[in-house]
C-alpha positions as CSV (number, residue, x, y, z in Angstrom):
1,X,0.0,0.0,0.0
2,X,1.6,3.2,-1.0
3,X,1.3,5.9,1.4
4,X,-2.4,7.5,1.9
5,X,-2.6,11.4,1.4
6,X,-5.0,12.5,4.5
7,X,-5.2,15.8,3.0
8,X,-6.4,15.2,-0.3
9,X,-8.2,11.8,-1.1
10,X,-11.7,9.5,-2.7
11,X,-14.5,8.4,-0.9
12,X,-16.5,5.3,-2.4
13,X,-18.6,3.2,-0.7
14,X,-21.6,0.4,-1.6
15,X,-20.8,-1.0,-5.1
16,X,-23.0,-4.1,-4.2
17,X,-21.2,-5.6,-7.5
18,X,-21.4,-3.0,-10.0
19,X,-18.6,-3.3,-11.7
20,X,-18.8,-0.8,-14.7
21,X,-20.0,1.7,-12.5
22,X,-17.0,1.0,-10.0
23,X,-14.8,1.5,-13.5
24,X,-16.6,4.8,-14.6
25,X,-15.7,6.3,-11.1
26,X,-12.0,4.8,-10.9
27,X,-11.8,6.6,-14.3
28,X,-13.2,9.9,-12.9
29,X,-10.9,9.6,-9.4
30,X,-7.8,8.6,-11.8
31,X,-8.8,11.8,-13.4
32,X,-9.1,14.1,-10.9
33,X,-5.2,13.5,-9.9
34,X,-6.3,11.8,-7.1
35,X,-4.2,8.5,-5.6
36,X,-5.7,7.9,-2.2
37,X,-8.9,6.0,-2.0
38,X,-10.6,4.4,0.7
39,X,-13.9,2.4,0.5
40,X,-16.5,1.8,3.3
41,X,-18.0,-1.3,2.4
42,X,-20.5,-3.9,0.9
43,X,-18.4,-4.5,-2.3
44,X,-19.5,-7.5,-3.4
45,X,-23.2,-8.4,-2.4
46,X,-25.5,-7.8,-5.6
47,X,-27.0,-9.6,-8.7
48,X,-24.2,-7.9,-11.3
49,X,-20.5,-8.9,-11.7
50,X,-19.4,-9.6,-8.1
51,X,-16.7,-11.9,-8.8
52,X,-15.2,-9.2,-11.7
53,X,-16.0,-6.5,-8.7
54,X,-14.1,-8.5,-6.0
55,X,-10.9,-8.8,-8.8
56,X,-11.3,-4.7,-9.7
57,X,-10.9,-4.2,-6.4
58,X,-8.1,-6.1,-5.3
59,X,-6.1,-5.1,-8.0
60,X,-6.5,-1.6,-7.2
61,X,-4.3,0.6,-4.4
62,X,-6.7,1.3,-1.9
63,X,-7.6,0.8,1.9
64,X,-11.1,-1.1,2.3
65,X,-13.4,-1.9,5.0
66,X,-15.9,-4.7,5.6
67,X,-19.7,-3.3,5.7
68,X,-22.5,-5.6,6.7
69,X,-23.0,-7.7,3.4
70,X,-19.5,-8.2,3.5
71,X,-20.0,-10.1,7.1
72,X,-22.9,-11.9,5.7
73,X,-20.8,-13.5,3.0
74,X,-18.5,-14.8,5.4
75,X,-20.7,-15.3,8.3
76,X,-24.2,-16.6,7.2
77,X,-25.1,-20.0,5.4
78,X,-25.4,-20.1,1.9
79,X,-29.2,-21.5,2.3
80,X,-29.4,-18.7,5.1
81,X,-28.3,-15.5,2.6
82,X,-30.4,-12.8,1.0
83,X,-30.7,-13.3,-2.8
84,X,-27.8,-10.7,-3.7
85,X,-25.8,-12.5,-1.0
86,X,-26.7,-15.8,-2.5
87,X,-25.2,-14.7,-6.2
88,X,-22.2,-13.0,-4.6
89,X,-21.5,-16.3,-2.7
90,X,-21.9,-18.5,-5.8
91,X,-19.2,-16.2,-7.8
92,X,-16.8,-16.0,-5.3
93,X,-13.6,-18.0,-4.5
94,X,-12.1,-18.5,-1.2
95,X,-9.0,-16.1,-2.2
96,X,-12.3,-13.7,-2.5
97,X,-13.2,-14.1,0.3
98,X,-10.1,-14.1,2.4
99,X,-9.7,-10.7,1.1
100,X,-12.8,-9.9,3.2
101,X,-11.2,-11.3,5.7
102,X,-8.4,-9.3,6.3
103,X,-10.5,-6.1,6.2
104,X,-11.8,-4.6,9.5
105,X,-14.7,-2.9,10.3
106,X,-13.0,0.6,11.2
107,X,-10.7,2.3,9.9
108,X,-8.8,5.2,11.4
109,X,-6.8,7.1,8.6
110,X,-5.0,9.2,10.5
111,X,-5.8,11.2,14.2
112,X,-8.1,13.3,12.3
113,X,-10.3,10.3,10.0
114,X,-12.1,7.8,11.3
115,X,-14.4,5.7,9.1
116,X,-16.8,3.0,9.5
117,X,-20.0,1.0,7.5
118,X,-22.5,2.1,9.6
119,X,-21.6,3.9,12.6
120,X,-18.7,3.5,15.1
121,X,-20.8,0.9,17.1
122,X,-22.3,-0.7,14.2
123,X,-22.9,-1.7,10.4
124,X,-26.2,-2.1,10.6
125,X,-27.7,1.5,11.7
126,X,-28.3,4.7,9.7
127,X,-26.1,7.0,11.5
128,X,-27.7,10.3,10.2
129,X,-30.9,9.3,8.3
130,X,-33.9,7.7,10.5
131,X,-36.4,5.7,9.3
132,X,-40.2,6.7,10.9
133,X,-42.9,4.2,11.8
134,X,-44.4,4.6,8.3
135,X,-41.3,4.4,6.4
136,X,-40.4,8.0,5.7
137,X,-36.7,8.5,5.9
138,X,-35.8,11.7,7.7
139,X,-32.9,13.7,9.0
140,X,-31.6,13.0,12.7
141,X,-31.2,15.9,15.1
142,X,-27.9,17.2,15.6
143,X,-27.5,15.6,18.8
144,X,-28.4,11.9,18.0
145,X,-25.8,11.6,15.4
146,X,-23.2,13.6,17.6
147,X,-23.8,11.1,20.1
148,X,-21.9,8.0,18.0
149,X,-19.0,10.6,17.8
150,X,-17.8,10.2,21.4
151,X,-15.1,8.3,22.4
152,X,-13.9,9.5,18.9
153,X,-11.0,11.6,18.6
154,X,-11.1,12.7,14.9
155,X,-12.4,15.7,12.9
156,X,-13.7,13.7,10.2
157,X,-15.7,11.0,10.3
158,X,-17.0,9.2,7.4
159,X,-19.4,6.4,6.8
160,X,-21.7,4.3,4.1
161,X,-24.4,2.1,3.9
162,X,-27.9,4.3,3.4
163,X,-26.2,5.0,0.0
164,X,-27.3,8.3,0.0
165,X,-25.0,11.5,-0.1
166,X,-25.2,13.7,3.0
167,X,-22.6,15.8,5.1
168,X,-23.9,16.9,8.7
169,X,-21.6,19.5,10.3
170,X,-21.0,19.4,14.4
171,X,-19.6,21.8,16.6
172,X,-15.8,22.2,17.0
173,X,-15.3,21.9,12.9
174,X,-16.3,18.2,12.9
175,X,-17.9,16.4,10.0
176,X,-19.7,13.3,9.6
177,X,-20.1,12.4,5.6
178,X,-21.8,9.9,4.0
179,X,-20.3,10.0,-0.2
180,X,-23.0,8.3,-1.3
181,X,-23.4,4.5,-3.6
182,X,-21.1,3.7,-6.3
183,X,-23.1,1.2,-7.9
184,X,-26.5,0.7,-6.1
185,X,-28.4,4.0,-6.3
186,X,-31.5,2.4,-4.4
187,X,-33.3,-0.1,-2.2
188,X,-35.9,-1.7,-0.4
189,X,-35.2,-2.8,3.5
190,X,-37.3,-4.0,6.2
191,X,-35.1,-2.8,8.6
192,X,-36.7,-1.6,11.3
193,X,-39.5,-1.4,9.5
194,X,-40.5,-1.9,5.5
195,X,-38.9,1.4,3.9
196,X,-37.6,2.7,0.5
197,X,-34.6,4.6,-0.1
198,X,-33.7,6.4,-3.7
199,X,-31.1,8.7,-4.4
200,X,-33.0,9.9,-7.8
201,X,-29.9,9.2,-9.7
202,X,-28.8,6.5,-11.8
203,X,-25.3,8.0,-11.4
204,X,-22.3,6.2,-9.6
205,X,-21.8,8.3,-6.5
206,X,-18.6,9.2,-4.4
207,X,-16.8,11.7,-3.0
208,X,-13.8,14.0,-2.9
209,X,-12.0,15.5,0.6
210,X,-9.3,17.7,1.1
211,X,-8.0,19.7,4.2
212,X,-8.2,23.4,3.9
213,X,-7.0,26.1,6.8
214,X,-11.0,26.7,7.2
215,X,-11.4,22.7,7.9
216,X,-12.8,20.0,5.6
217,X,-14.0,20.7,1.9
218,X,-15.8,17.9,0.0
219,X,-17.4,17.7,-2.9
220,X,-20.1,15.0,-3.9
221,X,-19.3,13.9,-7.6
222,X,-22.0,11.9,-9.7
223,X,-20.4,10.1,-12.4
224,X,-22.7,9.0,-15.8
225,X,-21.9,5.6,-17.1
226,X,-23.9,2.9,-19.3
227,X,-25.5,0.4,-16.7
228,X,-26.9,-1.7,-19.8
229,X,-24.1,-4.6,-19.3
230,X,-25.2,-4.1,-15.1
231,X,-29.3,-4.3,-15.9
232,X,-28.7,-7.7,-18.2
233,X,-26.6,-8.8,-15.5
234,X,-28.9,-8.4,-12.9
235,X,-31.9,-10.1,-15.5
236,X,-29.9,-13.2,-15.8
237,X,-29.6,-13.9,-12.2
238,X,-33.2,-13.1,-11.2
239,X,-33.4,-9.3,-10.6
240,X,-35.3,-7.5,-13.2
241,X,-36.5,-5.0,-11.0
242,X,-33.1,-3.4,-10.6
243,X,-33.5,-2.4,-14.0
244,X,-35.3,0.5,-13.1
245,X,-33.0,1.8,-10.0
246,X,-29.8,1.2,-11.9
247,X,-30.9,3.4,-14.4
248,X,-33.1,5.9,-13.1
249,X,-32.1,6.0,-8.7
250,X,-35.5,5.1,-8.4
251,X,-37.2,2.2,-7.1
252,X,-40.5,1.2,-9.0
């Protein structure tokens, strides 16, 4: 691993097996001058190309952690998976999955950077979105996500797995920021309760950080690419209804 530039660096995060949009936003990164990536998670889990995702990935210089689908994979039954578990699984080989092995769940960059999934306690909860008895996904107070900060010495903390962009700024400078999904743009969950989430863009999501005097500046990048290889993909394995959140963000 070559060295990591804490001041200037990629976010990605939930490909869920997406390979070409993985590629399109490798290409952008690469073109941005950027060399430092790290990636928060659930790489492999989806109905596309996980095998050519998990071989994308670890041929590529960059520091990953393991988000909750990545667990699954290693900790659940086959008979016992989710369906885009299930076709992950059935793709991968064990040198696949020892590479999601050797990843842990959090990450701390530097003093200043400390990523995670989830949150810092788990890889399961929505650290700034919450999800209402009817299924309405909302905005946390301030102080509810602040609360998963402490403990935490760091300035910048940064997280996955709603797949939707957001940055939430707390007192002292601090910032919590989410850079959105790579290759999965939206979803159905029943988790707490049956709810929808959509980014409204077919667009493979990430983001860009650097370190300025004034404190952290980011910028959410959507990158266009051709998700016709993904959609057939995701036919041929049993998921025609991603056809309509791959290209579109929406979820029919």
């Amino acid at each position: 691993m070559s060295m990591f530039n804490t001041e200037h660096f990629a976010v990605i995060a939930d490909i869920h097996s997406n390979a070409d949009a993985l590629t399109a936003v490798l290409d952008d990164i690469s073109n941005q001058n950027v060399e430092s990536i790290v990636n928060l998670g659930d790489h492999l889990s989806g109905p596309m190309a996980p095998r050519e995702t998990a071989e994308l990935l670890m041929a590529h210089d960059m520091l990953s952690i393991c988000g909750n689908h990545d667990r699954w994979l290693l900790e659940i039954e086959r008979e016992d998976m989710g369906s885009i578990d299930q076709v992950a699984f059935d793709q991968l080989d064990e040198s696949h999955l020892n590479w999601l092995r050797q990843m842990p769940t959090t990450l701390a960059l530097s003093d200043e950077i400390f990523c995670c999934h989830g949150t810092p306690s788990s890889d399961m909860t929505y650290w700034m979105e919450g999800v209402s008895a009817e299924g309405e996904i909302f905005v946390k107070p301030r102080n509810e996500i602040e609360k998963e900060t402490v403990g935490i010495e760091a300035s910048l903390f940064l997280c996955g797995h709603t797949h939707l962009q957001r940055r939430v700024d707390l007192p002292e400078g601090r910032v919590i920021l989410n850079p959105g999904s790579v290759g999965c743009p939206g979803y159905i969950d029943d988790n707490p309760v049956h709810h929808v989430v959509q980014s409204g863009t077919g667009a493979a999501c990430y983001a860009l950080i650097e370190k300025t005097v004034h404190g952290w500046a980011s910028t959410f990048k959507h990158v266009p690419y051709d998700p016709s290889r993904m959609i057939e993909l995701a036919k041929s394995s049993g998921h025609p209804h991603w056809e309509e959140r791959l290209a579109t963000g929406w979820v029919g």
